[in-house]
N, C-alpha and C positions, 0 to 999 in steps of 0.2 A: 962643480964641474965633474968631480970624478963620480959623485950620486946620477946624475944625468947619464953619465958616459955608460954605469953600469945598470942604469935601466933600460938602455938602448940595447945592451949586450944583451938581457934576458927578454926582449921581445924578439930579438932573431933566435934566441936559443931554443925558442916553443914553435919552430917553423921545420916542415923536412925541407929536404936540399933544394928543391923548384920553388916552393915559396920564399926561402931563404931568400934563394936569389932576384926574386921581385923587391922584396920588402930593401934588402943592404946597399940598393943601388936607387936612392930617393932622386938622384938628378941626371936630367936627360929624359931623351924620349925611352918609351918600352911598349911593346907589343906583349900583351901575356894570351896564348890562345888555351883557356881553361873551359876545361870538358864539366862536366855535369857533374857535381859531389865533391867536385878536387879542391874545397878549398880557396876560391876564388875570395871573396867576400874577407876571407880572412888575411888573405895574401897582401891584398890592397889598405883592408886597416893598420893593419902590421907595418906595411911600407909605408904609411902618412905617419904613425905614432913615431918609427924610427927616426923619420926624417925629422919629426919636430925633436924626439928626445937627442940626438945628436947635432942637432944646432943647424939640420940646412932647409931647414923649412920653419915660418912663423906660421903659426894655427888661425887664425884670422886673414893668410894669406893663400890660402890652398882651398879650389873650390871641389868639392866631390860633386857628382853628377849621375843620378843613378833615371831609370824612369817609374817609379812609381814610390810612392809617399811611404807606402809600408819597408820599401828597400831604402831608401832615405833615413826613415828612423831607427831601422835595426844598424846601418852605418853609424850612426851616432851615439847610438847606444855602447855599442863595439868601442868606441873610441875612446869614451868615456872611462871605459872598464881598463882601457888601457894607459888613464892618466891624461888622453889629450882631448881638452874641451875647448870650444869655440871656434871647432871647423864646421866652417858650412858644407851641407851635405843636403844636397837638394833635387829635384828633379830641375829637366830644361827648363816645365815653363816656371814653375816656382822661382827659379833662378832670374829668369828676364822678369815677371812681372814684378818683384822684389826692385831691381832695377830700372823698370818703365815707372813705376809709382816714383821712384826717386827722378829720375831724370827728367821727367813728363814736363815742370812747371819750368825748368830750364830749357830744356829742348823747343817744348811749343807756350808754355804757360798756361795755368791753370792746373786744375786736377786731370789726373790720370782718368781717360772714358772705364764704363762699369763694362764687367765682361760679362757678354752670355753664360748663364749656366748649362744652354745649350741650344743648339743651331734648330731643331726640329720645329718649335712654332713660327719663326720667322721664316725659314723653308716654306712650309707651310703657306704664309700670307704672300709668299714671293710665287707660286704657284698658281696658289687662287689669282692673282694681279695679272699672272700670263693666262688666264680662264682653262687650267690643265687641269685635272681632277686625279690625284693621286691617296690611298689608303694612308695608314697610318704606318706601315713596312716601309714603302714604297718612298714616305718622307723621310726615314729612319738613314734606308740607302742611298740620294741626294745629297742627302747632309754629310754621310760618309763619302759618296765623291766628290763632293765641294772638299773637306778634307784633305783628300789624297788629292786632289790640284794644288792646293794651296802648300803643303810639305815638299810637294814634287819643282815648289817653286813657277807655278805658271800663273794663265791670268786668265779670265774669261774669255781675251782675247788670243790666245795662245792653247787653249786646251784643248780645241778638237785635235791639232795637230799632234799637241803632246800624249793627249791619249791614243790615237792612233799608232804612234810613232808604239809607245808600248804596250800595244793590244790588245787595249783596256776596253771595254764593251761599256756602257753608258748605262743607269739603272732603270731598263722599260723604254728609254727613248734614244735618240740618236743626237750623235756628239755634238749639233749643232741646237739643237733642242738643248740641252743638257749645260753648254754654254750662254745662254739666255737666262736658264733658271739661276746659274749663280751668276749672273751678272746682273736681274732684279735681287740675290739675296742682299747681293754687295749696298745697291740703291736704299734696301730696306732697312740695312744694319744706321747707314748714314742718318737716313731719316729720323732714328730711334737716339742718334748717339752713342751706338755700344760698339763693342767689340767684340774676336769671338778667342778661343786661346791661340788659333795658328796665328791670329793677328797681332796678338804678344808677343812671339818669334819675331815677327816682319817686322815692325814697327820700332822692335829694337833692334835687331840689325839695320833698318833705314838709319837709327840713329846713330847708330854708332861706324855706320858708310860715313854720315856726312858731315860728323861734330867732333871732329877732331882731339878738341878738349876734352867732350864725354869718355872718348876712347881712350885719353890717357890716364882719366881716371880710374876707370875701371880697371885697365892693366895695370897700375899702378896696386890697386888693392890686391886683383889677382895675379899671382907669380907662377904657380903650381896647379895644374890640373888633372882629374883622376876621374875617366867617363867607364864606368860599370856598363852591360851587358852593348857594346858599340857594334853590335852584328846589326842592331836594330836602329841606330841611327839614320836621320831621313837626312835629304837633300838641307831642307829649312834649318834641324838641329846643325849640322856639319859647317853650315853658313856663319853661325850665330856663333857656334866654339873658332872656327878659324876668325870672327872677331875678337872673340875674345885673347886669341892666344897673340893676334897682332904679330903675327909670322916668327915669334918666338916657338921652341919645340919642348918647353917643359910640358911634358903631354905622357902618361900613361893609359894606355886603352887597353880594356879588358873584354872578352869575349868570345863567342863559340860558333863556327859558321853551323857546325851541327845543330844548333838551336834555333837555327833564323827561321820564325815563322809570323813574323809580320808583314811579310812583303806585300801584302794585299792593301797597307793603309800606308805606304810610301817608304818603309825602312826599307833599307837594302843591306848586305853586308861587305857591299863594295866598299865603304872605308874602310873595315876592318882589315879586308884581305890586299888593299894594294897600299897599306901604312909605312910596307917599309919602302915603296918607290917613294914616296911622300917626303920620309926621314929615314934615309938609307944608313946612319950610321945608330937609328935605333936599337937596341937589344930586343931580341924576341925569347923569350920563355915560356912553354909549353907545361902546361899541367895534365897529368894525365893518373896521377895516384886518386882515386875515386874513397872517399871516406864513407859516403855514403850505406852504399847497395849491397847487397851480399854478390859473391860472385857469382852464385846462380841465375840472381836479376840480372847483372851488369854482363854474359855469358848470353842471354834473348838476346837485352838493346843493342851489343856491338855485331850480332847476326844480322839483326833491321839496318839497322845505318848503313854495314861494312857491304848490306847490298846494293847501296844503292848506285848507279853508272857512276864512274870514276870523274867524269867531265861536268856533272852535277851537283857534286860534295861538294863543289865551290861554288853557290849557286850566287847569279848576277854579274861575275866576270867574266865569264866566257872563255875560259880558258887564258888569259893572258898571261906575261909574260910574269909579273908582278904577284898575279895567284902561283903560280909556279912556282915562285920562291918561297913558298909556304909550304910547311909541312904540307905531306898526306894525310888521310884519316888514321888516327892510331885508336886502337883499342886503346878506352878505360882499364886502370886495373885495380881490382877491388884488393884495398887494404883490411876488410874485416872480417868475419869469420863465416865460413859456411853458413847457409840458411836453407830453406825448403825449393825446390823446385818451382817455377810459376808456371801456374796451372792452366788449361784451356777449358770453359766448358760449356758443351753444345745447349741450348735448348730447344722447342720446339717453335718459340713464336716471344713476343716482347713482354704480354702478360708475364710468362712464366719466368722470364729471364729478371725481370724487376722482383717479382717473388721469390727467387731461387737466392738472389744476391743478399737480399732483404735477410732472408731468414741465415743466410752465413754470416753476416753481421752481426744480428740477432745474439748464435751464437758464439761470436766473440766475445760482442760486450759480456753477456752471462757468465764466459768464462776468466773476466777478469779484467779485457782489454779495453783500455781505456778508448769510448770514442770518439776524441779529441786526435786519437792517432791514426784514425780510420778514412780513408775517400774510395770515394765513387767518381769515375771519370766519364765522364763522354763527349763524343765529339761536339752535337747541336744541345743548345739550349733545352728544346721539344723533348729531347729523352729524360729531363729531371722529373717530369711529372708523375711518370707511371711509378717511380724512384721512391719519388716523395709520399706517395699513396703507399706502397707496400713497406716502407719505413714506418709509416703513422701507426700501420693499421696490426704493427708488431708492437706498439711503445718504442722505438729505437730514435734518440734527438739526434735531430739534422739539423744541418745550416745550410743555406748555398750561397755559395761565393759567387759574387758577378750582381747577389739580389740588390733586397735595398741596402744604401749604408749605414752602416754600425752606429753613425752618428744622427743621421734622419730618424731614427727609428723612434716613435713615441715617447714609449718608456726611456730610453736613455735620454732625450731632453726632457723629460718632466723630472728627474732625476738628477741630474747636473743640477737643476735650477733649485733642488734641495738640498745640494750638496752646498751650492752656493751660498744659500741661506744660512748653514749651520757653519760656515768660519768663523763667525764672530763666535759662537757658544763653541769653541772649541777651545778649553783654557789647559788641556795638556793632564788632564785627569781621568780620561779616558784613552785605553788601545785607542791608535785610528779603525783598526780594522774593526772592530766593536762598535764604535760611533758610526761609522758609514753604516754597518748592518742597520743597526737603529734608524739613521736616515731614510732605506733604501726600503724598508717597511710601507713607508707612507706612498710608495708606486707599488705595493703587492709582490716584495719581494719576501718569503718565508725559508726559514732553516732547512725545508726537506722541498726538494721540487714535487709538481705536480704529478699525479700517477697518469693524467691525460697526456697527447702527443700534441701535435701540432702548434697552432697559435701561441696557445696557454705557455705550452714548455719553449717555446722560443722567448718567448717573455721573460721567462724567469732564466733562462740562458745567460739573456745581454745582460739582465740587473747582476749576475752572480759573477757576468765579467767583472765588471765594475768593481764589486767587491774583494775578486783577486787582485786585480791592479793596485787596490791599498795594501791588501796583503805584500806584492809583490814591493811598491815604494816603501814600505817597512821595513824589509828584509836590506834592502839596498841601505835606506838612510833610518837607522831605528828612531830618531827624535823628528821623523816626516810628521807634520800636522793636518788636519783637513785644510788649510789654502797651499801646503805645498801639493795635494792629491787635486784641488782646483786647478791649477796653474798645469798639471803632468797632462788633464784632460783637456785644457783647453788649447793646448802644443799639439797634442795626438789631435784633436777634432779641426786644426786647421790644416794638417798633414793629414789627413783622414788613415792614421795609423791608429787605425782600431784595436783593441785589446782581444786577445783568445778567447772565443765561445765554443764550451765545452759540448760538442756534438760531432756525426760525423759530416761530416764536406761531403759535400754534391758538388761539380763543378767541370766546366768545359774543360777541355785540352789547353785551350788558349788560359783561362784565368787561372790555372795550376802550375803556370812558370812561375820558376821561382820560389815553388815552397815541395815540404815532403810532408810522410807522414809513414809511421812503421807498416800499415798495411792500407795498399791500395789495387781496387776494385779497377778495370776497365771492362764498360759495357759495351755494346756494339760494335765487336773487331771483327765485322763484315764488310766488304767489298760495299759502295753506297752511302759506308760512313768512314772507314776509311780503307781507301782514299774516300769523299766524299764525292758524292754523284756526281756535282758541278764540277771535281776538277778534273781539267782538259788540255790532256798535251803534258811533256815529260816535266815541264819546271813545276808547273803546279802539281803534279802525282807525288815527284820528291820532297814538295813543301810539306804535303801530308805526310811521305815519310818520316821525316823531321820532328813533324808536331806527335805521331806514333812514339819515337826516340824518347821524349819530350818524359810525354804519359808514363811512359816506362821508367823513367829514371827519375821519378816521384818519390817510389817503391825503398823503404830502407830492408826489410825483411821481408814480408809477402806480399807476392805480386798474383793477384788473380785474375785473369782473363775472362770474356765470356762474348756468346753471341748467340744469334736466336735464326733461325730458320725463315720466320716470318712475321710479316707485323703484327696480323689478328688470330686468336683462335680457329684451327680447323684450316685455316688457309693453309694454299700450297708450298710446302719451301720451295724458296727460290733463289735464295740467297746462297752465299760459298763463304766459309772465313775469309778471313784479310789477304790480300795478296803477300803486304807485308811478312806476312809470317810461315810463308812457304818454304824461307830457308830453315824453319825451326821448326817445320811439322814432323821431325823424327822426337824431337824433347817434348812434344806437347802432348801427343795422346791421341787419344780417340776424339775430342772435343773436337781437333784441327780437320778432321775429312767431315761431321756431316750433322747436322741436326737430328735430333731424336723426333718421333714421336711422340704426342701426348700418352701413347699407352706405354712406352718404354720408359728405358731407367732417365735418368736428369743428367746429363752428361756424358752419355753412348751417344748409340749412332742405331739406326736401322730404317729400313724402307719394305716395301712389299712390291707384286708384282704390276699390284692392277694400278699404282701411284708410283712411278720411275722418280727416282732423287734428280732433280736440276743436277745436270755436270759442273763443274769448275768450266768457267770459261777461260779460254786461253791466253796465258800471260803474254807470249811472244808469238809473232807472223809465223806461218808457218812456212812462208815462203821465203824471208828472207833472216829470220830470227831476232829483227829489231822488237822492241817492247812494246807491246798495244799502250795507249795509255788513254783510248777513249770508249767507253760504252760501245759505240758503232763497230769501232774495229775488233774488240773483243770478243763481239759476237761472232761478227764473218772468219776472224782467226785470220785476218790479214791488214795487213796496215796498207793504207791508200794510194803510196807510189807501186806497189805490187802489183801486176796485175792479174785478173778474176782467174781461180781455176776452176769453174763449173764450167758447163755446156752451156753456151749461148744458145742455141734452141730449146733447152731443158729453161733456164730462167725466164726466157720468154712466154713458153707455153705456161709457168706457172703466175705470169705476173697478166695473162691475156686472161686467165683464170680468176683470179684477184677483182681483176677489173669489173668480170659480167656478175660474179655474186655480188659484187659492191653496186654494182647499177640497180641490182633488184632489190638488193637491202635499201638502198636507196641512202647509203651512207660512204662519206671519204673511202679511197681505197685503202687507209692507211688504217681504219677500225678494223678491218678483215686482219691483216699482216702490215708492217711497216716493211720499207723496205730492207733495212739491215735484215729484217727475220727471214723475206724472200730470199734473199742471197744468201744467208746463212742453209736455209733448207736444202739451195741448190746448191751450194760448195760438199754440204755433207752428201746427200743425197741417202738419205736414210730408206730402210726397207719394209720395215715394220713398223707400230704405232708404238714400241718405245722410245725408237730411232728418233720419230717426229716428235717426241715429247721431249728427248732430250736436248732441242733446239731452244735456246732462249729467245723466246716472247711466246713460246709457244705455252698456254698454261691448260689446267684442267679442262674448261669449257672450250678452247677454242680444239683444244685435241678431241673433243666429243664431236665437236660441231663440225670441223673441216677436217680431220687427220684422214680419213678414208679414201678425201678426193685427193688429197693431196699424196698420197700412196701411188694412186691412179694417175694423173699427173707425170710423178717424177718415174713412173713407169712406161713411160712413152703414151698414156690415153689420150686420145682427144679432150683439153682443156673446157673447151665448151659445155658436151655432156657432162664432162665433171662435175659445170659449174651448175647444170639443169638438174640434177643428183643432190647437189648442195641444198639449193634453194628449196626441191620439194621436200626434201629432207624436213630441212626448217620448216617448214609450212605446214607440215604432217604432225610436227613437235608440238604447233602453237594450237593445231584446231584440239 
């Protein structure tokens, strides 16, 4: 007892005072709201190991709950190191379908149905059956909002309203359209037999609504619960823990509202933030010592966040009574040493910006840095390519995270299944890590990687995982054999917690929670990407602030920015940096006001007379100083309850204008000018042809083509002749 008593003592002794006080308090509810870097992860192992080594927790009776397989097994891993083995640590659905296979032949009898590995081809034939015709995107987007009905807890019958109710727009068709299609998926899935995973959630919570018995077993097994990043919990998960807990409050939730950026697939962080109306005699403890980031980085991210509207930082309550009792946003603060400044830097166009970044990487790796410690972020999928091309076309190994999995991947199952082969010939006469190398020959894996990029060296990537993994099970267990490095992979391959491949990370905003790395890249910190185009309206603008946050706090020592003017060569800039980063445009440089140039330096600024630089568009109305937060209003520089300050006769004669060249072009009036552009021309009322160029929509050709009449125009001319000046104009151009 007193060996136990004082292993407990020396797991609190390696904690500062906030973790401390997670970890020494194992019973009861607790709220921990932990920021980015601070420690979270360890707080919570610390707090399960104390509770088992102090005697108020059994290890087989405490479930952890994280969401995803790689935070699962680094939990377990942690726990292990700390003495405590045989807690489960799982994700939700891990969790239920462990428990639906168990309970399946009691509850209904028979075997547990097989689950989709995914919704998309049966989408699909549920489509075709309603004779709709949608792409391969387009089925991709259905199945995701089949998804977020089903988390959101609704029914075919139930979802126009409920999407309506939260302002969800249907993908291509209309709510009632949209309610069809998953109501043949549902028909289809029956037909088939299967299931999908939100029907794993349902199916066990049905059962354990109405089997009383099941439900005392289960609570019976679990006492102790512990749900990792709970910003992101959905409606469906929230259902399934409040079964499990059986309105007992053994409940520790961890989590950061600043992080919540999945609210688009049904999380919310309204549990988080109204836990203590829930369990009002909860303990709440706040993390806020950041181990991570230098204070350089952590000195940007708390300028992004600390902007964002006050009424926002709690995003999904709306201000209640309940969010209120919750801290405000506090600055992170960096406990480690000074680092370099993070950098802004302009480029002319996306070519150059994929090449610019390429060759900085470049030279790090040359100068030593390992690129395993190296990312590249971006917002869309679509920006990894030109990425991936200027990586190859340097020798620099990449991976991207989000690709295929670690374990799909050819070579790693032709390899496994050699690995497999060679347990019996393993009599303990050879290193392991020796004998695997030998195995791992026979898929083309060699002592020195390829001097080629691409394919080839991703090949030899995943096999040289592999072979550190033995390495690694060595170092932990020195008498490891090849069937205990079998048995390590086939735990990881049903967790799909992949091993390290030594390259640098490409990877979205979104698939970069939850990991770091000492120096990280962010590409396209342009207004378009982020925020991104599609979002509209202020919850969705701060989601992207969030996800910004996010990105940033990747970063352990350097953090590089970067953006690009324009998508192609030669084209116009048009683009502005991030809105985000406006509060940080005195720390950043010259990168933050303007794209270069193809003939200037890589990360200046310059412009000439006869090409005017696109303005920044205007953050806030200028009428009332609320925040634009849509394309449309940033252009005009007024938000919609406002009303117009141009001349009603000036916008009319411009749009009478509009009308007669578009009759004779013989095209919408919206190819000439859109409206926002009209009304933008007319709000400014520009004098000269830089004036009118520096209107957004207005670009190179259309200011050749229309700027002169449009001078004419807002000069009090007769609209008409304008528009007969236009058109012979054109006409004189074509012959």
């Amino acid at each position: 007892m007193g060996e136990a008593s004082s292993r407990a003592d020396d797991i609190l002794a390696a904690l500062d005072p906030e973790q401390r006080e997670v970890a020494a308090s194992p019973v009861g509810p607790m709220c921990v709201l932990a920021g980015a870097g601070t420690g979270k992860t360890r707080a919570i192992t610390h707090r399960i190991a104390y509770g088992v080594h102090s005697g108020a927790y059994v290890p087989q009776r405490v479930l952890a709950v994280t969401f995803t397989a790689r935070a699962a097994g680094e939990m377990r891993t942690r726990l292990r190191e700390l003495g405590v083995g045989g807690v489960p640590a799982r994700t939700f659905h891990a969790a239920a379908l462990r428990q639906l296979h168990f309970f399946w032949p009691q509850a209904v009898g028979g075997a547990a149905p097989e689950v989709l590995a995914s919704k998309a081809p049966v989408v699909a034939e549920s489509v075709s059956r309603l004779r709709m015709q949608f792409d391969r995107t387009a089925i991709r987007d259905l199945a995701a909002e089949i998804e977020w009905g089903k988390v959101s807890l609704l029914t075919p019958q139930s979802y126009a309203a409920g999407a309506r109710r939260a302002g969800r727009e249907a993908p291509g068709i209309d709510h009632t359209a949209m309610a069809r299609v998953w109501e043949s998926y549902e028909e289809r899935k029956t037909e088939r037999g299967v299931i999908d995973f939100e029907d794993v959630l349902l199916l066990m919570a049905g059962i354990l609504d109405e089997r009383m018995d099941i439900a005392r077993t289960v609570r019976d097994q679990y006492r102790h619960f512990v749900v990792d990043e709970y910003q992101d919990v959905n409606a469906l998960q929230q259902r399934l823990l409040d079964l499990w807990l059986g309105g007992r409050d053994e409940l520790c939730v961890v989590g950061d509202p600043a992080q919540t950026i999945y609210t688009f697939t049904g999380a919310t962080p309204e549990h988080l933030l109204t836990f203590r109306s829930r369990y009002p005699q909860a303990r709440l403890v706040r993390l806020v010592r950041n181990y991570r980031s230098t204070p350089q980085i952590l000195g940007l991210a708390n300028l992004v966040v600390r902007s964002a509207r006050p009424s926002l930082r709690r995003p999904g309550v709306g201000g209640s009574a309940a969010a209120r009792a919750l801290p405000d946003h506090v600055d992170l603060q960096a406990q480690g040493e000074p680092g370099p400044q993070p950098r802004l830097t302009a480029y002319p166009d996306d070519p150059a910006e994929a090449a610019g970044v390429a060759g900085a990487i470049k030279a790090l790796v040359d100068g030593g840095r390992p690129p395993g410690e190296i990312a590249v972020l971006f917002r869309t999928n679509a920006q990894s390519e030109g990425l991936e091309s200027a990586l190859a076309a340097l020798d620099v190994p990449y991976l991207v995270r989000g690709g295929e999995r670690f374990f799909a991947r050819q070579e790693v199952r032709g390899a496994i299944v050699l690995l497999r082969g060679a347990v019996r010939g393993d009599d303990g006469s050879r290193p392991l890590p020796e004998l695997v190398r030998d195995v791992l020959t026979g898929v083309g894996w060699a002592a020195t990687p390829p001097t080629s990029g691409g394919a080839q060296r991703e090949r030899w990537e995943s096999l040289m995982a592999l072979a550190g993994l033995a390495d690694d099970l060595v170092a932990a267990s020195p008498g490891a054999r090849m069937g205990d490095l079998v048995r390590e992979l086939d735990e990881r391959a049903a967790a799909q917690h992949a091993p390290a491949v030594a390259g640098v990370t490409l990877a979205s905003l979104h698939a970069a929670k939850g990991l770091e790395w000492d120096t990280v890249f962010i590409v396209g910190c342009s207004d378009g990407f982020l925020p991104i185009v599609m979002a509209e309206g202020e919850v969705a603008i701060e989601e992207e602030r969030r996800l910004f946050y996010v990105g940033l706090t990747r970063a352990r020592r350097d953090l590089q920015l970067s953006w690009s003017g324009a998508r192609t060569p030669g084209a116009r800039a048009t683009r502005r940096p991030s809105r985000f980063l406006d509060p940080a445009a005195s720390i950043l440089g010259e990168g933050a006001r303007s794209a270069p140039r193809r003939s200037g330096v890589v990360g200046g600024s310059g412009s000439s007379p006869s090409a005017p630089r696109q303005p920044r568009l205007p953050s806030v109305c200028r009428g009332c100083g609320t925040e634009l937060t849509t394309a449309a209003t940033r252009k005009v520089g007024r938000c919609e309850d406002c009303p117009p300050t141009y001349d009603e006769a000036t916008f009319e004669a411009l749009r009478v204008w509009r009308g007669e060249v578009a009759k004779t072009m013989k095209v919408p009036a919206y190819v000439v000018f859109t409206d926002a552009t009209l009304t933008a021309l007319a709000e400014t009322a520009p004098t000269d042809l830089r004036g009118v160029a520096g209107v957004s929509g207005v670009g190179a050709m259309k200011l050749d083509r229309y700027g002169g009449a449009v001078l004419d125009v807002l000069a009090g001319g007769d609209p008409h002749m304008a528009a007969e000046k236009t058109t012979a104009a054109m006409g004189s151009d074509n012959s």
